[in-house]
C-alpha positions in Angstrom: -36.6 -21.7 -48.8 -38.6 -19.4 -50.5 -42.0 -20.7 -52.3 -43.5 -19.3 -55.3 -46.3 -17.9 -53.7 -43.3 -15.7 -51.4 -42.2 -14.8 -54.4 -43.5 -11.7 -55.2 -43.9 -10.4 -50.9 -39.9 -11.2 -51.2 -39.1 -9.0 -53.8 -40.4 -6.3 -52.7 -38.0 -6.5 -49.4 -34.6 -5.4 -49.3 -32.4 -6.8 -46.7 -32.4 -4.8 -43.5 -30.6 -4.8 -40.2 -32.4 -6.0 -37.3 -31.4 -3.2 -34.6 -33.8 -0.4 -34.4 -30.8 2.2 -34.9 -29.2 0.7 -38.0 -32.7 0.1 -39.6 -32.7 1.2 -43.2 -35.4 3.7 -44.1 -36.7 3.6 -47.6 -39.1 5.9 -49.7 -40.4 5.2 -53.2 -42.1 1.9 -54.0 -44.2 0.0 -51.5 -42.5 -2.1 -49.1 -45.0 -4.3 -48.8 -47.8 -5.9 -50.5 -50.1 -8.8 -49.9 -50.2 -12.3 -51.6 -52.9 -11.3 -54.3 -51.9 -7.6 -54.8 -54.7 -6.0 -53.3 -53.2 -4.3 -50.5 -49.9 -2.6 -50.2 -47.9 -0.4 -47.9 -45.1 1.6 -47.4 -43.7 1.5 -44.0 -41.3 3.7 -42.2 -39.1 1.0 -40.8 -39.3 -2.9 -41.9 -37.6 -5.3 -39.4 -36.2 -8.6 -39.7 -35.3 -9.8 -35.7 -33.4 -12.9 -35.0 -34.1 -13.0 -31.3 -36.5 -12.2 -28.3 -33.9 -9.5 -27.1 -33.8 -7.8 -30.9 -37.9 -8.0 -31.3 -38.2 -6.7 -27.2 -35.7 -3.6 -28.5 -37.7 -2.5 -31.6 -41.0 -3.3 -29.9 -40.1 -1.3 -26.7 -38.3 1.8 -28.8 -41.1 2.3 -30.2 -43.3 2.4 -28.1 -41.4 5.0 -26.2 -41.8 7.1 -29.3 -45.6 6.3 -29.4 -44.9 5.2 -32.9 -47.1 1.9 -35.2 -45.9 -1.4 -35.0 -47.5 -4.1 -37.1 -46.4 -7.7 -37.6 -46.6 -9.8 -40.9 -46.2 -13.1 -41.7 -46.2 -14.5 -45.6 -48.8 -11.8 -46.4 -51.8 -14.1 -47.1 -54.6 -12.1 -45.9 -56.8 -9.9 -48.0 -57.5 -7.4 -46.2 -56.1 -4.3 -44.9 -55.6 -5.3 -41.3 -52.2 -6.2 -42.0 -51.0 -2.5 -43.5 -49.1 0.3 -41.2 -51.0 3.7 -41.5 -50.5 5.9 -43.9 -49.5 8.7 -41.7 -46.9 9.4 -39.0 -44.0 6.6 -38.4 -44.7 3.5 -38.4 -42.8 0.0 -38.4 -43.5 -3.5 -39.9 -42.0 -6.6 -38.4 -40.9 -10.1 -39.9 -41.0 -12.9 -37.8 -39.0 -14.9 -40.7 -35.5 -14.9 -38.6 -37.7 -16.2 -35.9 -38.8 -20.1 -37.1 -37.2 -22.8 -35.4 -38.7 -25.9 -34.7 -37.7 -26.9 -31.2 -38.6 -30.3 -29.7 -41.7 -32.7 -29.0 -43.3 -34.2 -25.7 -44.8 -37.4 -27.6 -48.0 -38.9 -25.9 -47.9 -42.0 -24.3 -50.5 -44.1 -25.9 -47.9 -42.9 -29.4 -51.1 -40.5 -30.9 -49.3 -37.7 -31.2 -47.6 -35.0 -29.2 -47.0 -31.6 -28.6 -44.1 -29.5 -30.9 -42.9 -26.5 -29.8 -41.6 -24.2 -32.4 -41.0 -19.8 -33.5 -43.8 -17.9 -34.3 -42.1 -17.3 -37.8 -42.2 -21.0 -38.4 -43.9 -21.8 -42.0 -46.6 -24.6 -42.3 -45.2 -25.7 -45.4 -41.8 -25.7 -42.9 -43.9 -28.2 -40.5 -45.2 -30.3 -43.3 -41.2 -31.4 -43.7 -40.1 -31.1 -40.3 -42.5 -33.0 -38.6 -43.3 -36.6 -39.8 -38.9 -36.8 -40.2 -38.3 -35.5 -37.0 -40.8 -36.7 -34.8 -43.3 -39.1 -37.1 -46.3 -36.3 -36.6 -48.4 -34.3 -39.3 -51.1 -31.5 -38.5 -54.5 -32.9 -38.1 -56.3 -30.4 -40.3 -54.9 -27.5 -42.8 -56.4 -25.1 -45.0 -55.2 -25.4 -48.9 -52.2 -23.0 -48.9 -48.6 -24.1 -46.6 -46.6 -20.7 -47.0 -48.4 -18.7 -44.1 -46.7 -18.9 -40.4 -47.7 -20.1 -37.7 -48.4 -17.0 -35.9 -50.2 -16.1 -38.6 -52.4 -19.1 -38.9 -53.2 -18.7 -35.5 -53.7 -14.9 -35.0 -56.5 -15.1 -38.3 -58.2 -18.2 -37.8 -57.0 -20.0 -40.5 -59.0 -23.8 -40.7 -59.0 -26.4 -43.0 -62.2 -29.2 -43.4 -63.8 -31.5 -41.5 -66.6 -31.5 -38.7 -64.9 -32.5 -36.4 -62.2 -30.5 -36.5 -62.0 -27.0 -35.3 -59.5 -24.1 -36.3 -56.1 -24.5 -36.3 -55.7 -22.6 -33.6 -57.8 -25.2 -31.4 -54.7 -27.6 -31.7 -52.7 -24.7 -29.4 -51.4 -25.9 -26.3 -49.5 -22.7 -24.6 -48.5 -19.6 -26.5 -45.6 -17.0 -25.1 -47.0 -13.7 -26.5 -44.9 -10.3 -26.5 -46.4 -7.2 -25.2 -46.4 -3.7 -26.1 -44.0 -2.9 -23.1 -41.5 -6.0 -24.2 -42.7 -8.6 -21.5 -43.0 -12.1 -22.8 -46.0 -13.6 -20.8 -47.0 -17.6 -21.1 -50.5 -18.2 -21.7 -52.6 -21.4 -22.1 -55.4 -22.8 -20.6 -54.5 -23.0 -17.0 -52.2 -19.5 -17.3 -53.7 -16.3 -18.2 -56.6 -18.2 -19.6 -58.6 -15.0 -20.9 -55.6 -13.8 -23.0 -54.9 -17.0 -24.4 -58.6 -18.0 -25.4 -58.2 -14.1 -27.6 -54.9 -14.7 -28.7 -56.0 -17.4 -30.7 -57.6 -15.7 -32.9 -56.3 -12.0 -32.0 -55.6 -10.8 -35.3 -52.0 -8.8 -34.1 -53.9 -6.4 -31.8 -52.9 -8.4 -28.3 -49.2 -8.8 -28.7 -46.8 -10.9 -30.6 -46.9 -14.3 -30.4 -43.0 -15.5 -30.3 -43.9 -19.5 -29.7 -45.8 -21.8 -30.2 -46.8 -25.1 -29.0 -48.7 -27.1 -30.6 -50.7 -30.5 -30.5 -50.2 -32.7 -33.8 -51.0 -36.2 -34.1 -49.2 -39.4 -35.4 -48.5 -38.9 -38.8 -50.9 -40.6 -41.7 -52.5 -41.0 -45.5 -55.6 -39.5 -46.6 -57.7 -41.3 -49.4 -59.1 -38.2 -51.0 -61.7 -38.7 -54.0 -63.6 -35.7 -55.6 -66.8 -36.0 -58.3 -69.1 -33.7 -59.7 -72.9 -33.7 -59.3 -76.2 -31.0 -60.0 -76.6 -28.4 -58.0 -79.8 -29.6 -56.2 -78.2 -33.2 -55.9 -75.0 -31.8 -54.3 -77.3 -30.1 -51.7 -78.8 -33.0 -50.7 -75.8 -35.1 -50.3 -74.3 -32.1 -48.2 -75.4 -33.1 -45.1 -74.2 -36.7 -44.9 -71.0 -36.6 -46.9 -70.2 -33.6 -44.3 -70.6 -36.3 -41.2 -69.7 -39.4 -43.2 -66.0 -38.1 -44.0 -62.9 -36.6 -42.1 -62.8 -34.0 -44.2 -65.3 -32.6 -46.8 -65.6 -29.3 -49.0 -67.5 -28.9 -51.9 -67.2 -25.7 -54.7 -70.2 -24.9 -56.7 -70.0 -23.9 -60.3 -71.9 -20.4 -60.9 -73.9 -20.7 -64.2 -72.9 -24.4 -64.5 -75.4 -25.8 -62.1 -73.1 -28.1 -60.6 -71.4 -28.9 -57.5 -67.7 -30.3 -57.0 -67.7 -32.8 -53.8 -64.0 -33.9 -52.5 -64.1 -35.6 -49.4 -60.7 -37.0 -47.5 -59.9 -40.2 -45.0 -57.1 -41.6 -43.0 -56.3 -44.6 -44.3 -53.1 -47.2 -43.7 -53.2 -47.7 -48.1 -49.6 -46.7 -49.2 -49.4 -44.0 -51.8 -51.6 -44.3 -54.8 -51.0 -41.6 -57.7 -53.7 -39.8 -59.2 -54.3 -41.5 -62.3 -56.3 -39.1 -64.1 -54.2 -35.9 -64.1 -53.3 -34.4 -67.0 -51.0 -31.6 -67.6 -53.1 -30.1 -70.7 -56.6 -30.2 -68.0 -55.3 -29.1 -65.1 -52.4 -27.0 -65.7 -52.7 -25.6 -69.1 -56.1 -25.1 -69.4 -57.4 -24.8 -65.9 -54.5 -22.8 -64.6 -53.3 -20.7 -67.8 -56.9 -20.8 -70.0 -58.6 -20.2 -67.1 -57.4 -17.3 -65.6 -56.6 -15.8 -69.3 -60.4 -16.5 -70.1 -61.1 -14.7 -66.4 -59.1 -12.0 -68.0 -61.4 -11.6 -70.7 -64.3 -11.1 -69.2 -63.4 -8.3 -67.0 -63.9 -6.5 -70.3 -66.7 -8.7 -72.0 -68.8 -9.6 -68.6 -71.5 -11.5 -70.5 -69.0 -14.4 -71.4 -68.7 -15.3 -67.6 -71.3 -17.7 -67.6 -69.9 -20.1 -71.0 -66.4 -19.8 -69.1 -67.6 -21.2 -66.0 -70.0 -23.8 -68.1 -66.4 -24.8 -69.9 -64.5 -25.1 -66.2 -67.2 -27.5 -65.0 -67.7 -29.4 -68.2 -63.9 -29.5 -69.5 -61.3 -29.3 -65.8 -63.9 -30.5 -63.1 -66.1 -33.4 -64.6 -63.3 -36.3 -64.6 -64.0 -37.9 -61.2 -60.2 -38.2 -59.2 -59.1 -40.5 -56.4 -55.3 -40.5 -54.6 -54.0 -41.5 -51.3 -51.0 -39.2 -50.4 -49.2 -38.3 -47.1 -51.7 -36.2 -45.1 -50.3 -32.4 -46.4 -50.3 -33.0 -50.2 -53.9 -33.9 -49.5 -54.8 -30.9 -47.8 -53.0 -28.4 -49.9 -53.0 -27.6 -53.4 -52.4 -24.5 -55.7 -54.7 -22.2 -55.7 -53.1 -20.9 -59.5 -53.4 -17.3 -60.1 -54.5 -13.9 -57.5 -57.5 -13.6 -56.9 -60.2 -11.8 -54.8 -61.3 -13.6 -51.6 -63.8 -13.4 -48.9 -65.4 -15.7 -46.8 -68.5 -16.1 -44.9 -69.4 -18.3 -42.0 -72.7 -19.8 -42.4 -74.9 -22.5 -39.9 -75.0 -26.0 -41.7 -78.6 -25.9 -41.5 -78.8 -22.5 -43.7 -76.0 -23.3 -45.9 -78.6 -24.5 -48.9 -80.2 -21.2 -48.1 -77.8 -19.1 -48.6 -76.6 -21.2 -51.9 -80.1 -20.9 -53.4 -80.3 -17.5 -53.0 -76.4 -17.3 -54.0 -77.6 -18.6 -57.0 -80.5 -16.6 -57.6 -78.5 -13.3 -57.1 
């Protein structure tokens, strides 16, 4: 199926046929444009393979012609590594023929196991598949479930936690695609240089056609989130990040406050969110809130009382739920919007806020 969030990547795609020869070239409108709209392309050829001997023919044709290749999964990133160049011919490949989940070795002591699956396989496609086919979840995701696999892998993707790593740490063995059509297995024991970069190669070592990866039995998080100052948020970081499973926290510009959420297993059944409300959290802090963003493109001086309404109005209610482990982990992230991220050491991170602040 096709998620909201795909929406707008889909429609930009016409249907095309998956042998290089009988590829449809098109002209006029981009092709191809990321999640939040910031990026787009227009590629000579787009590509749709069902199978290792289709993606092996376009990738090795080609390259005989010294022409661009670039693979894309659901379009997520915001930058521009993802686009074909401007100039000369060039051809974008879909992996989203290629995402079938194949089979598990389960673990003896019944932790967990390892699934092996496509490249092209969605998260939010694992989030279904794997606790009713093999009683497994992910141990760790990032907030959004439309990106693939591949994708996850190739940019690092990571969810929360301390003790948990990357996504990409959870990889047992990879088959990767080179330039010249050979599939090579790589993992820890084979090729062990490649398969260390491939992990987070961003598309530049090859095309990763499987996957297999380690998940673990499949559980509840108790998630609860609350609101504190700035300066008292700060403090707290250090042991709700090593008190919890998973922890993030948002700070409020101009608000002065900090949102904490923290998240852990537990063997509770199911327990709603009592204090949603569709007026807070879907009419005003989906639709108010990015009309009021809107706004001050044009008036910049009303940024601050906008985000000192957010904090007071959508993010002050404290909320508590237990759910199964991926509706934990993800949740809309409402409208586009321009993203970056920066990796900072724990011990600097109330640096770097403070002066964040002070900016």
């Amino acid at each position: 199926g096709v998620t909201n969030h795909d929406a707008t990547h889909y429609a930009l795609q016409p249907q095309y046929t998956a042998a290089y020869g009988g590829t449809d070239r098109m002209f006029g409108a981009p092709l191809f444009a990321n999640w939040s709209q910031t990026e787009s392309c227009r590629p000579s050829f787009y590509h749709r393979p069902s199978s290792i001997a289709e993606l092996r023919d376009i990738v090795c044709k080609a390259a005989t012609r010294g022409e661009r290749v670039k693979v894309v999964g659901s379009g997520h990133s915001p930058g521009s590594i993802l686009l074909t160049p401007r100039s000369g011919i060039s051809h974008m490949i879909s992996l989203d023929n290629m995402r079938q989940i194949y089979d598990a070795e389960m673990f003896e002591d019944g932790s967990g196991g390892v699934v092996r699956m496509d490249g092209g396989v969605r998260l939010y496609e694992l989030n279904r598949e794997l606790p009713k086919r093999f009683g497994l979840a992910l141990s760790s995701l990032g907030s959004i479930c439309e990106q693939s696999i591949a994708g996850v892998l190739s940019t690092a993707t990571h969810g929360t936690g301390i003790k948990f790593g990357i996504i990409a740490r959870s990889v047992r063995s990879l088959k990767i695609m080179l330039a010249n059509g050979e599939v090579v297995d790589v993992s820890p024991n084979t090729n062990r240089d490649l398969f260390d970069a491939c992990r987070c190669g961003l598309g530049a070592l090859g095309i990763i056609v499987e996957v297999s990866l380690v998940c673990e039995k499949a559980f509840h998080l108790h998630a609860k989130q609350w609101q504190i100052s700035f300066e008292q948020g700060l403090s707290a970081m250090n042991e709700e990040l090593h008190k919890h499973d998973h922890f993030r926290m948002w700070y409020i510009p101009h608000a002065d406050r900090m949102v904490m959420w923290s998240a852990n297993r537990s063997s509770l059944p199911i327990l709603p969110d009592r204090a949603a409300s569709t007026l807070r959290d879907t009419i005003i802090g989906f639709y108010g809130f990015e009309a009021a963003l809107l706004v001050t493109r044009y008036i910049p001086q009303l940024l601050p009382l906008v985000n000192q309404a957010m904090g007071k109005v959508v993010f002050a209610k404290p909320r508590e739920r237990i759910d199964v482990s991926h509706r934990i982990f993800n949740f809309d992230c409402l409208f586009r919007q321009y993203v970056n991220e920066w990796a900072i050491p724990v011990e600097r991170t109330a640096d770097a806020l403070r002066a964040l602040r002070q900016a």
